[in-house]
Residue frames as a rotation matrix with the C-alpha (Angstrom) as fourth column:
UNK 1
0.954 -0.202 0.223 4.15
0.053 -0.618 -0.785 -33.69
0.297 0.760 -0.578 56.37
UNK 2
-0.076 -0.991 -0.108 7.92
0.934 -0.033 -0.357 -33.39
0.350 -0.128 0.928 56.13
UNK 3
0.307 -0.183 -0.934 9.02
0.595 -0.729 0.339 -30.50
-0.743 -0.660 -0.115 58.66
UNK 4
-0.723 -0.689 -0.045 11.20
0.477 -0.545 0.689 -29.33
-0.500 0.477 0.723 55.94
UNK 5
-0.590 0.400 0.702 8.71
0.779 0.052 0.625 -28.88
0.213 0.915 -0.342 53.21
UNK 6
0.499 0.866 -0.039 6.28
0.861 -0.490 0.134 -26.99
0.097 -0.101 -0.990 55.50
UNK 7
-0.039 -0.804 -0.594 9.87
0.614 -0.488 0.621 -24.89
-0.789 -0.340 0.512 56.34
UNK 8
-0.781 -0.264 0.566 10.44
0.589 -0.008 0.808 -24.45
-0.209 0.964 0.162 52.91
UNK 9
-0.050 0.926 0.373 6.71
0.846 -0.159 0.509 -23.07
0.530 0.341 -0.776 52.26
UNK 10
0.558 0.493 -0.667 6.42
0.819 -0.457 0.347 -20.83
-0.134 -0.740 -0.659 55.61
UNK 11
-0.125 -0.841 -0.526 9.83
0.628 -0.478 0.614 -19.46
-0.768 -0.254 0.588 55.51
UNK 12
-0.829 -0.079 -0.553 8.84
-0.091 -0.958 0.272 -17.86
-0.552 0.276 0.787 52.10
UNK 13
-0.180 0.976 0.119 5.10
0.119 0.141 -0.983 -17.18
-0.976 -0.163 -0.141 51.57
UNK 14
0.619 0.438 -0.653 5.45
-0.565 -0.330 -0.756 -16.66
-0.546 0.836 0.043 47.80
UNK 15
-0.446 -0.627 0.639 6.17
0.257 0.594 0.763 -19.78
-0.857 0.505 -0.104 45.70
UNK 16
-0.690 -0.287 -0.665 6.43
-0.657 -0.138 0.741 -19.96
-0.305 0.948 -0.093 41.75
UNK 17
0.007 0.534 0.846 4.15
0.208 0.826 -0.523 -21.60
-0.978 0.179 -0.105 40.20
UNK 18
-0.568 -0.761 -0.314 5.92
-0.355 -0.118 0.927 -22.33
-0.743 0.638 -0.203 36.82
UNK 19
0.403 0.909 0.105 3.63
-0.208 0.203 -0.957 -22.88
-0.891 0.364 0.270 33.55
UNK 20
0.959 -0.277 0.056 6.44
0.093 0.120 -0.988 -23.22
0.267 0.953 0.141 30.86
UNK 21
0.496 -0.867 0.049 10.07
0.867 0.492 -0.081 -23.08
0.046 0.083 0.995 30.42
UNK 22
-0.149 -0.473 0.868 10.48
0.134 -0.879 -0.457 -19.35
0.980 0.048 0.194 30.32
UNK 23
0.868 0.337 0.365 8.74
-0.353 -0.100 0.930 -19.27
0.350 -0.936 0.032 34.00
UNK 24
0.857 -0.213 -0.469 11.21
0.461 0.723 0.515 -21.72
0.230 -0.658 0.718 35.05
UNK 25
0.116 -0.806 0.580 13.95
0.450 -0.478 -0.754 -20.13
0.885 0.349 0.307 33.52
UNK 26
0.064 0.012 0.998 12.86
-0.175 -0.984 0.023 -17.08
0.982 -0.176 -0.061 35.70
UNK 27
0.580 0.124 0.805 12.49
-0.798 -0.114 0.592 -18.49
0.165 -0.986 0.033 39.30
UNK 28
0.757 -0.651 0.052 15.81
0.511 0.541 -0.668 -20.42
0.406 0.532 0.743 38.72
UNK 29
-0.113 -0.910 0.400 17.64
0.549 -0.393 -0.738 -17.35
0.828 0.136 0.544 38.82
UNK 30
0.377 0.458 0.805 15.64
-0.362 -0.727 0.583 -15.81
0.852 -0.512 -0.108 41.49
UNK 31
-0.721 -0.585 -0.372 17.00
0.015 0.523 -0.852 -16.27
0.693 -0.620 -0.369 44.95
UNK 32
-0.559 0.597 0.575 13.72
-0.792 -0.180 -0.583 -15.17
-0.245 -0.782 0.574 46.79
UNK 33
0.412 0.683 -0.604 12.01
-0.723 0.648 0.239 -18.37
0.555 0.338 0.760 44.93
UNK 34
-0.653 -0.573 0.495 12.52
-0.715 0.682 -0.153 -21.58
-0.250 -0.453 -0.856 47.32
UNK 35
-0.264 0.737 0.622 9.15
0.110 0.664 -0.740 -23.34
-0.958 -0.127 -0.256 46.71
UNK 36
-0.716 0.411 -0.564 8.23
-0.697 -0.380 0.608 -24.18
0.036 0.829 0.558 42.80
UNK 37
0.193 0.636 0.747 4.91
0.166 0.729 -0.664 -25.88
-0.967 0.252 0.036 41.75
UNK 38
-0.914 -0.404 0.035 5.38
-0.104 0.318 0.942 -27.33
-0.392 0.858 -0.333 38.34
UNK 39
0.077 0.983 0.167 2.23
-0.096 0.174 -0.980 -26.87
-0.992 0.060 0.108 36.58
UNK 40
0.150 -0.979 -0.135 3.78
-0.790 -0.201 0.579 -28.65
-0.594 0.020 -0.804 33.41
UNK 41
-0.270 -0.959 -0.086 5.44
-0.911 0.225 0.346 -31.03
-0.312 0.171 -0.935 31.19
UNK 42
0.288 -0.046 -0.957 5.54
-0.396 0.904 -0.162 -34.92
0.872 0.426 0.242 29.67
UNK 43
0.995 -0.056 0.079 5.71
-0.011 0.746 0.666 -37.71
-0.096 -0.663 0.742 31.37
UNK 44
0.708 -0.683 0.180 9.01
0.670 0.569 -0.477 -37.87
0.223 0.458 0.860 29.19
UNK 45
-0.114 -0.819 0.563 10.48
0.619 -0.502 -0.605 -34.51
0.777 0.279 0.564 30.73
UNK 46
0.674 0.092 0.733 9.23
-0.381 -0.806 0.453 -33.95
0.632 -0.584 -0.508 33.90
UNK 47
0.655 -0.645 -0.393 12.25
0.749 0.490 0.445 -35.70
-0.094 -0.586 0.805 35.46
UNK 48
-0.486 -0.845 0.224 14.53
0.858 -0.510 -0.060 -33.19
0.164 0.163 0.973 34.07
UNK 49
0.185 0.181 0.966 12.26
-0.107 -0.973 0.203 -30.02
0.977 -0.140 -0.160 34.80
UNK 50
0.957 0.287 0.046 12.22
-0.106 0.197 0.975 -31.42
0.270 -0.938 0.219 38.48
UNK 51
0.171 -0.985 0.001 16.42
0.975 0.169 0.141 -32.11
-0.140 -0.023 0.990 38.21
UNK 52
-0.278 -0.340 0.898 16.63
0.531 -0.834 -0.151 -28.69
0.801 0.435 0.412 37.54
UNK 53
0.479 0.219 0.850 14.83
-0.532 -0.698 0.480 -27.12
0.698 -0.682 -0.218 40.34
UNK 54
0.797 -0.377 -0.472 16.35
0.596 0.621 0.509 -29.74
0.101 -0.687 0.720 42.88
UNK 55
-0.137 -0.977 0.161 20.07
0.966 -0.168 -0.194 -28.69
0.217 0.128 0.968 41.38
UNK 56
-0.368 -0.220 0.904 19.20
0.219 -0.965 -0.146 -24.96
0.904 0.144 0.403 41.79
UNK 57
-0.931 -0.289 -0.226 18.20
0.285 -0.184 -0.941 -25.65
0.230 -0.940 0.253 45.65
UNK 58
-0.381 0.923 -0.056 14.80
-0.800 -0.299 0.519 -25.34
0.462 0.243 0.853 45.13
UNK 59
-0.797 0.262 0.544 11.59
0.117 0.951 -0.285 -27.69
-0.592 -0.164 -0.789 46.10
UNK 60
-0.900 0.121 -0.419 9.83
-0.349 0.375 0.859 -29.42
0.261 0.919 -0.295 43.52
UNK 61
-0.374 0.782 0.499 6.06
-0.074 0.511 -0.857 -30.09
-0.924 -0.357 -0.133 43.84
UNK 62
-0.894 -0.345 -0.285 4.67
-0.238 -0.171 0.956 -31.35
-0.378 0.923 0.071 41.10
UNK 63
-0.268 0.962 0.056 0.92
-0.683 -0.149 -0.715 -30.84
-0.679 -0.230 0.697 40.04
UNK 64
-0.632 0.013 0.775 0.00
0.201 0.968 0.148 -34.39
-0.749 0.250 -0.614 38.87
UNK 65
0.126 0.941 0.314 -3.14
0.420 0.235 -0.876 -33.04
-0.898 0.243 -0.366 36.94
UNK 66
0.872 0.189 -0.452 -1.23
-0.265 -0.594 -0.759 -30.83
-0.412 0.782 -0.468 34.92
UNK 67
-0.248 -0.941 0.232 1.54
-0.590 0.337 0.733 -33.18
-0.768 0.045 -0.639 33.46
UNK 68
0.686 0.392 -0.612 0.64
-0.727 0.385 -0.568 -34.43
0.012 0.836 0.549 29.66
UNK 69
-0.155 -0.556 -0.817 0.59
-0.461 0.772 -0.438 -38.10
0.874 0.309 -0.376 29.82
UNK 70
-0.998 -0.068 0.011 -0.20
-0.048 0.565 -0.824 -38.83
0.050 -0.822 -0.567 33.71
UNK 71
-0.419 0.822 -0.384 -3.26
0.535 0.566 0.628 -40.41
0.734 0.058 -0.677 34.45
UNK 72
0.041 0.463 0.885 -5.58
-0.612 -0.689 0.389 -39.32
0.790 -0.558 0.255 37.23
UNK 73
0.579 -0.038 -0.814 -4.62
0.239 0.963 0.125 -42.95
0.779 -0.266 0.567 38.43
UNK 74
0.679 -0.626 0.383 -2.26
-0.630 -0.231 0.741 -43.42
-0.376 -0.745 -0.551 41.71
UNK 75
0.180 -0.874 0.451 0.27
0.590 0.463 0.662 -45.26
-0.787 0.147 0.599 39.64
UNK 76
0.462 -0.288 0.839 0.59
0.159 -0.904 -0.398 -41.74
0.873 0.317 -0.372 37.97
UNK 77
0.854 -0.210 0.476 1.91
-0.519 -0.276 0.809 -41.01
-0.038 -0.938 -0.345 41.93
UNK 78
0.521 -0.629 0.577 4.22
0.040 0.693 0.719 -44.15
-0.853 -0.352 0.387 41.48
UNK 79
0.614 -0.462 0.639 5.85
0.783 0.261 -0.564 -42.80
0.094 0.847 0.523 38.71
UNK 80
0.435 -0.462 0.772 6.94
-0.489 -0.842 -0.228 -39.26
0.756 -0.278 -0.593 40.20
UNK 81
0.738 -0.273 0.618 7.96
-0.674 -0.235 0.701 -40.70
-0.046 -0.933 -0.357 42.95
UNK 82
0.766 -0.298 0.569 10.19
0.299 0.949 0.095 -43.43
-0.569 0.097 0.817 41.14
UNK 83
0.403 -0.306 0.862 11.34
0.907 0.008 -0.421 -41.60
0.122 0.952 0.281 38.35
UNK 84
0.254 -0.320 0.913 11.72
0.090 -0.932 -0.352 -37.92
0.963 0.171 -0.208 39.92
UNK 85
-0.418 -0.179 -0.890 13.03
0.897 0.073 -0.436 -36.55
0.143 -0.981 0.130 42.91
UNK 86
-0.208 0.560 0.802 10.12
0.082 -0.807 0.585 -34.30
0.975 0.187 0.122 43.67
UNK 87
-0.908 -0.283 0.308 9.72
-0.234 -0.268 -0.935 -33.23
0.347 -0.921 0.178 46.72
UNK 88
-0.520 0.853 0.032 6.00
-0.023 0.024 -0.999 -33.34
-0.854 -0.521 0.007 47.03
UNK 89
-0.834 0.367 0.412 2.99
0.501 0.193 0.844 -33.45
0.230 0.910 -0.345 44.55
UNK 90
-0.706 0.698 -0.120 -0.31
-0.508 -0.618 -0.600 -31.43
-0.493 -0.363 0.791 44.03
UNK 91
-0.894 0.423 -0.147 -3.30
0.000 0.327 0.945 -32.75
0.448 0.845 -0.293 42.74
UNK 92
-0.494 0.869 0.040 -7.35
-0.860 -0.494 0.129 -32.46
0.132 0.029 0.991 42.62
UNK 93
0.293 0.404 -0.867 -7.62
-0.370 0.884 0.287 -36.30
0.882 0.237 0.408 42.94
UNK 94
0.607 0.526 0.595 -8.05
-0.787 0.295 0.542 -37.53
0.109 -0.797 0.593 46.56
UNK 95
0.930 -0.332 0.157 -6.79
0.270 0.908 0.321 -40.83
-0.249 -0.256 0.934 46.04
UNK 96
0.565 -0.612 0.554 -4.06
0.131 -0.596 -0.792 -39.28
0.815 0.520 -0.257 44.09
UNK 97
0.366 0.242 0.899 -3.44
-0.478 -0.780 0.405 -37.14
0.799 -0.577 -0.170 47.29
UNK 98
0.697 0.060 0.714 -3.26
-0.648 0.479 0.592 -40.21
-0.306 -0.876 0.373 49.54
UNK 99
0.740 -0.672 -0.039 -0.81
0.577 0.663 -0.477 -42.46
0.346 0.331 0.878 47.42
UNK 100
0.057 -0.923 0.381 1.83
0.025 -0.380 -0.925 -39.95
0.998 0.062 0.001 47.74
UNK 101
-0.001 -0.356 0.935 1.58
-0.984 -0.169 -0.065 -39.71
0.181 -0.919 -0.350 51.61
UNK 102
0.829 0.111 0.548 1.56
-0.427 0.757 0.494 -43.14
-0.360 -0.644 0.675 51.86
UNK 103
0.685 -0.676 0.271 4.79
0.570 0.267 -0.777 -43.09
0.453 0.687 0.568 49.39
UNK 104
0.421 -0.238 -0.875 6.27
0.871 -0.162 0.463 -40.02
-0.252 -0.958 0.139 51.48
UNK 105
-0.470 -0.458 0.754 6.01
0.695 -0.719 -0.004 -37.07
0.544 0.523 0.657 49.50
UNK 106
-0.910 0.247 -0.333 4.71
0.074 -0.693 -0.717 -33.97
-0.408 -0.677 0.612 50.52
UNK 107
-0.489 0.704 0.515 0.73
0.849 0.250 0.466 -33.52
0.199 0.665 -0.720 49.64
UNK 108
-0.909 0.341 -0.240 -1.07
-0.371 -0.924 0.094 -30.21
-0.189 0.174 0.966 48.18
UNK 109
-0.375 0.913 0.162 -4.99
0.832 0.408 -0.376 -31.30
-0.409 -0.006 -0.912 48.09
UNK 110
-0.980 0.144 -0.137 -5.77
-0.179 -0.937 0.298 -28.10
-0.086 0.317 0.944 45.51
UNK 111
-0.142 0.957 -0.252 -9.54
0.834 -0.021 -0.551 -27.18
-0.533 -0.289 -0.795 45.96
UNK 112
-0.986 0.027 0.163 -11.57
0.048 -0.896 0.441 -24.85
0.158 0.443 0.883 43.55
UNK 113
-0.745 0.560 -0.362 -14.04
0.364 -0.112 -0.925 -23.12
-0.559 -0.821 -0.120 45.22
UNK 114
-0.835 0.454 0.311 -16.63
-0.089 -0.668 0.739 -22.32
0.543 0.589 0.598 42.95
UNK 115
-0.006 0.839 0.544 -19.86
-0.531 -0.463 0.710 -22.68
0.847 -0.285 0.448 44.96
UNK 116
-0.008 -0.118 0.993 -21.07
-0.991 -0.131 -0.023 -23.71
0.133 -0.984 -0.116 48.01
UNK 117
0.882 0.107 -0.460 -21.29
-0.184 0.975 -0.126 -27.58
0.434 0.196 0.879 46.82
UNK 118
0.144 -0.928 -0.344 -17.75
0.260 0.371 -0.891 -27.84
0.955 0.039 0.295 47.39
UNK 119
-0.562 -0.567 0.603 -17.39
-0.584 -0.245 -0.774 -26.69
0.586 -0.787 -0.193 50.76
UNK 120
0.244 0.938 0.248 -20.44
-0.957 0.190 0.221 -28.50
0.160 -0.291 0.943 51.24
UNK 121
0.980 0.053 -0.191 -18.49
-0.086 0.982 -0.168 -31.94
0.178 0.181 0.967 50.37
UNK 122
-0.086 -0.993 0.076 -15.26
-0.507 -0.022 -0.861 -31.09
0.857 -0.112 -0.502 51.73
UNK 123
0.911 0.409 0.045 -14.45
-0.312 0.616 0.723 -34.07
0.268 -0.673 0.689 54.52
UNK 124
0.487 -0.699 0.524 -12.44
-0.589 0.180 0.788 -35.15
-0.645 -0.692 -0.324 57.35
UNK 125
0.818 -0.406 0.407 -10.86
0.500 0.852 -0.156 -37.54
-0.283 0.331 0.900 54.83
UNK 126
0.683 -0.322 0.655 -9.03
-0.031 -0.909 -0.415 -34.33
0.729 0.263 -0.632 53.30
UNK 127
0.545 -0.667 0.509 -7.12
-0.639 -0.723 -0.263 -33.92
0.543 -0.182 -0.820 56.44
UNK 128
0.931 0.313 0.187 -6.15
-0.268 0.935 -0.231 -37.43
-0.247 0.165 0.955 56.17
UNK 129
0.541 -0.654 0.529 -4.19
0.383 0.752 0.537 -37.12
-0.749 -0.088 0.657 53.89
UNK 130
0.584 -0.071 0.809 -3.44
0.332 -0.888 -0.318 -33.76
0.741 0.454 -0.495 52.68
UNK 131
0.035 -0.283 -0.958 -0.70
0.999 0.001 0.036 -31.72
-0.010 -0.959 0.283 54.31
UNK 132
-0.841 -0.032 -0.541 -1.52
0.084 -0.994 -0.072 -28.80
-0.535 -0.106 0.838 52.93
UNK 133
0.106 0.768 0.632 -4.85
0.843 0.268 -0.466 -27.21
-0.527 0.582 -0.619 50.75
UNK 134
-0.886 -0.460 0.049 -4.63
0.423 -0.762 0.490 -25.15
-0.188 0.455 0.870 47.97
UNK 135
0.273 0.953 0.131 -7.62
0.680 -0.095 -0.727 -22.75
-0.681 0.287 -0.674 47.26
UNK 136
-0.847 -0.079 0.526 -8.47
0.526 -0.271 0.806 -21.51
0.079 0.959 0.272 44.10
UNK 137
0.288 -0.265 0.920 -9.28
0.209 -0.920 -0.331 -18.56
0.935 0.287 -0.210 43.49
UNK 138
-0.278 -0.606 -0.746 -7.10
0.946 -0.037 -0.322 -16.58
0.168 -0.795 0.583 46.31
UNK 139
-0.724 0.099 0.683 -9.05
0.211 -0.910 0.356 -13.92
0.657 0.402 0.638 46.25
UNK 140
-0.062 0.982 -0.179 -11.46
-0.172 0.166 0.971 -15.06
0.983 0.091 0.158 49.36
UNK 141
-0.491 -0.859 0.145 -10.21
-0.227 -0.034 -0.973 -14.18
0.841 -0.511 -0.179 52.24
UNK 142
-0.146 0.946 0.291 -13.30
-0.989 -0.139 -0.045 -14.87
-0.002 -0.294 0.956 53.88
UNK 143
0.792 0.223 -0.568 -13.22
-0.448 0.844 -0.294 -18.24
0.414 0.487 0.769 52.51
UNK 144
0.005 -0.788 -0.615 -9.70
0.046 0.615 -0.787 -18.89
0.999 -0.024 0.039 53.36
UNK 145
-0.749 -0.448 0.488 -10.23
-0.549 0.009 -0.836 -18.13
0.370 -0.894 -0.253 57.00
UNK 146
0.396 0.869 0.296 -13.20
-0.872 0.457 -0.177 -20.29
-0.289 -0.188 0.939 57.37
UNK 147
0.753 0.207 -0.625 -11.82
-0.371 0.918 -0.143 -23.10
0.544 0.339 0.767 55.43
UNK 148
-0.716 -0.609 -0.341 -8.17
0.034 0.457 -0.889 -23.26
0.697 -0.648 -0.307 57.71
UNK 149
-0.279 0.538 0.795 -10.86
-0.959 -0.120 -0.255 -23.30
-0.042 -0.834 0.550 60.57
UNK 150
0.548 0.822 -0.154 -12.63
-0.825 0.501 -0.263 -26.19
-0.139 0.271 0.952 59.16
UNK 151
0.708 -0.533 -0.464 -9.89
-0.184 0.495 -0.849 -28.07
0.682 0.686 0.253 57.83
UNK 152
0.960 -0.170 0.222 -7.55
-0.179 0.237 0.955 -27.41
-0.215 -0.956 0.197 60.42
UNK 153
0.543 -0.634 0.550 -4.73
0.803 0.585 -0.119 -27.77
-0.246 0.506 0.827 57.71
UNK 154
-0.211 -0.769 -0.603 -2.54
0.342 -0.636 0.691 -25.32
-0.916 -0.060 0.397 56.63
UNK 155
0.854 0.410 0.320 -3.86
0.419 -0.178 -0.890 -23.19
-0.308 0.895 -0.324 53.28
UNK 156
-0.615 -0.786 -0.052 -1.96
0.313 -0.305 0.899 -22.15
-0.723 0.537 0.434 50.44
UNK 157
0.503 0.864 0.040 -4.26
0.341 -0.156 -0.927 -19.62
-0.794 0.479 -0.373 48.43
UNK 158
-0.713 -0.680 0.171 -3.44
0.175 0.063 0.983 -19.30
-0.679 0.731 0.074 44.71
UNK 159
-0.422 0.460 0.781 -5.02
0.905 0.267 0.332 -18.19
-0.056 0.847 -0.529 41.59
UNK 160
0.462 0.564 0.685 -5.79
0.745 -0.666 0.046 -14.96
0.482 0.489 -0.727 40.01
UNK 161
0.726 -0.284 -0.627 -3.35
0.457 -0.483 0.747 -12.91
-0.514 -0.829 -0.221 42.99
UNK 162
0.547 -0.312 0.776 -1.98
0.772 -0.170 -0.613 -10.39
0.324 0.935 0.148 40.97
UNK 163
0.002 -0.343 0.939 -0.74
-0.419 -0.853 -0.311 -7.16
0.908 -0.392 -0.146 43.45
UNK 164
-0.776 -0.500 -0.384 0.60
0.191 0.395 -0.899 -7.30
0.601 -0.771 -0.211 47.28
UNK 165
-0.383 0.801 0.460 -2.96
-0.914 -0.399 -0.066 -6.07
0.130 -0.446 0.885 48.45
UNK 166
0.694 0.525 -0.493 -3.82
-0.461 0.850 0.255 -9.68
0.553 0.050 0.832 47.48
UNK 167
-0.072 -0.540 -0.838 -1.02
0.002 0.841 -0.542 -11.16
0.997 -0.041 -0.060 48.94
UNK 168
-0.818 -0.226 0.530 -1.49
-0.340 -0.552 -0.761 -9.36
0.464 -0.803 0.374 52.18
UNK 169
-0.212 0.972 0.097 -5.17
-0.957 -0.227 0.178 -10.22
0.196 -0.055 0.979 52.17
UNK 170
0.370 0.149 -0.917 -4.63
0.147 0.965 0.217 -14.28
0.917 -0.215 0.335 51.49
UNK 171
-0.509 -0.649 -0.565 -1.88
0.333 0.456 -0.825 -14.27
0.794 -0.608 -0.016 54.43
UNK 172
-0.769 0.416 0.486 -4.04
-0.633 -0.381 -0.674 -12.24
-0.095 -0.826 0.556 57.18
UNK 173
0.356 0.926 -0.127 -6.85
-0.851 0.377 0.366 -14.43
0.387 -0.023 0.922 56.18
UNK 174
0.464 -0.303 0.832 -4.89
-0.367 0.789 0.492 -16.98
-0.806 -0.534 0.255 57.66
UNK 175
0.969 -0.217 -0.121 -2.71
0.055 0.662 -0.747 -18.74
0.242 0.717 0.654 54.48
UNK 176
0.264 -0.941 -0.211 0.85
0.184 -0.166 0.969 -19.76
-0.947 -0.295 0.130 55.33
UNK 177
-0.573 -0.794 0.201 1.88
0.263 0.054 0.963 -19.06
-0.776 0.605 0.178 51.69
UNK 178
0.508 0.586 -0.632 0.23
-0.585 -0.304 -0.752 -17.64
-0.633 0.751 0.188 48.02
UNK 179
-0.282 -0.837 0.469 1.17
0.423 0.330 0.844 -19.39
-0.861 0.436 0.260 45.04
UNK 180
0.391 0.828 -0.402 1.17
0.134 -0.484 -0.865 -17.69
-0.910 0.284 -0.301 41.77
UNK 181
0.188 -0.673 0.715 2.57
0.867 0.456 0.201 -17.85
-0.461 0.582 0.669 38.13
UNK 182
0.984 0.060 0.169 1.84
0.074 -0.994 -0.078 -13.88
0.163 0.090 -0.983 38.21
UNK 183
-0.163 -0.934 -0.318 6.40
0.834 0.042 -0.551 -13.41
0.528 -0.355 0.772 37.86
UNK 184
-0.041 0.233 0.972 5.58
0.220 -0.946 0.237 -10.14
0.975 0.224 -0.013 39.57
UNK 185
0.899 0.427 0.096 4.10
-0.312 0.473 0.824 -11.79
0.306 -0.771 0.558 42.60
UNK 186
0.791 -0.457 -0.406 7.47
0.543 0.831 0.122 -13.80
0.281 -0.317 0.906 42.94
UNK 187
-0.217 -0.971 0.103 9.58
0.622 -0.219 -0.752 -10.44
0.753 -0.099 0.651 43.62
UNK 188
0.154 0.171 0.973 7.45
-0.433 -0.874 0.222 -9.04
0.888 -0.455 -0.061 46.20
């Protein structure tokens, strides 16, 4: 993992996760926003949503799964990283996951935890080639200190964290960071 990026992430534990153009708008102007996930856009316009956060001093991770028009393919990976200057990328697709570190972005390995299957099949490959994991729902603090245990990886817990009780709760459970598209969340 780039030093910076994890900098970027630690230094402020509450990143943006942007779902439209008015989001962006908002953590744009915000100075406490340093970290955005793009959860976004066209193939044909996520260069310029990603030129925007760059120019406003921001990093740019873009979530590969939620870009209309990229594939689940890894030459979806070799197009962000050609075409955009994103800092890093997030996605639910393994291989995905591993193209970009072997391209030299930063990698978010986002995990939704719905039963115990999934923790059941979570593997050493994961910390491969993930530098960070996101868990869905953040609401599991229990979960999130068991899985940085397991994983050994830095966690970023996200989804559904709506009040600083949650945010308090992900970080003591061990997460360096919450992400959330809650704009509320991003002024606390």
């Amino acid at each position: 993992m780039k030093q910076e990026f994890y900098d970027a992430v630690a230094s402020n534990p509450i990143i943006a996760a942007v779902k439209d153009e008015a989001g962006l708008e908002k953590c744009l102007k915000s100075s406490d926003i340093s970290v955005v996930f793009v959860l976004y856009g066209e193939v044909s316009s996520i260069s310029g949503i990603v030129e925007r956060i760059k120019k406003a001093g921001k990093t740019a991770v873009v979530h590969m799964d939620l870009v209309a028009g990229l594939s689940s393919k890894v030459e979806a990976v070799d197009f962000i990283a050609k075409y955009t200057d994103a800092d890093g990328v997030i996605s639910t697709h393994i291989e995905q996951v591993k193209r970009a570190k072997d391209l030299g972005l930063s990698t978010i390995y986002r995990i939704f935890l719905l039963d115990s299957k999934v923790l059941d099949k979570l593997n050493s490959r994961i910390t491969e080639v993930a530098d960070i994991v996101e868990v869905l729902p953040g609401l599991m603090p229990k979960m999130i200190t068991m899985l940085s245990k397991k994983l050994k990886l830095p966690i970023i817990a996200g989804g559904l964290i709506s009040d600083k009780e949650d945010v308090m709760a992900a970080l003591k459970a061990g997460a360096i960071a919450i992400s959330s598209t809650n704009e509320k969340v991003w002024k606390m």
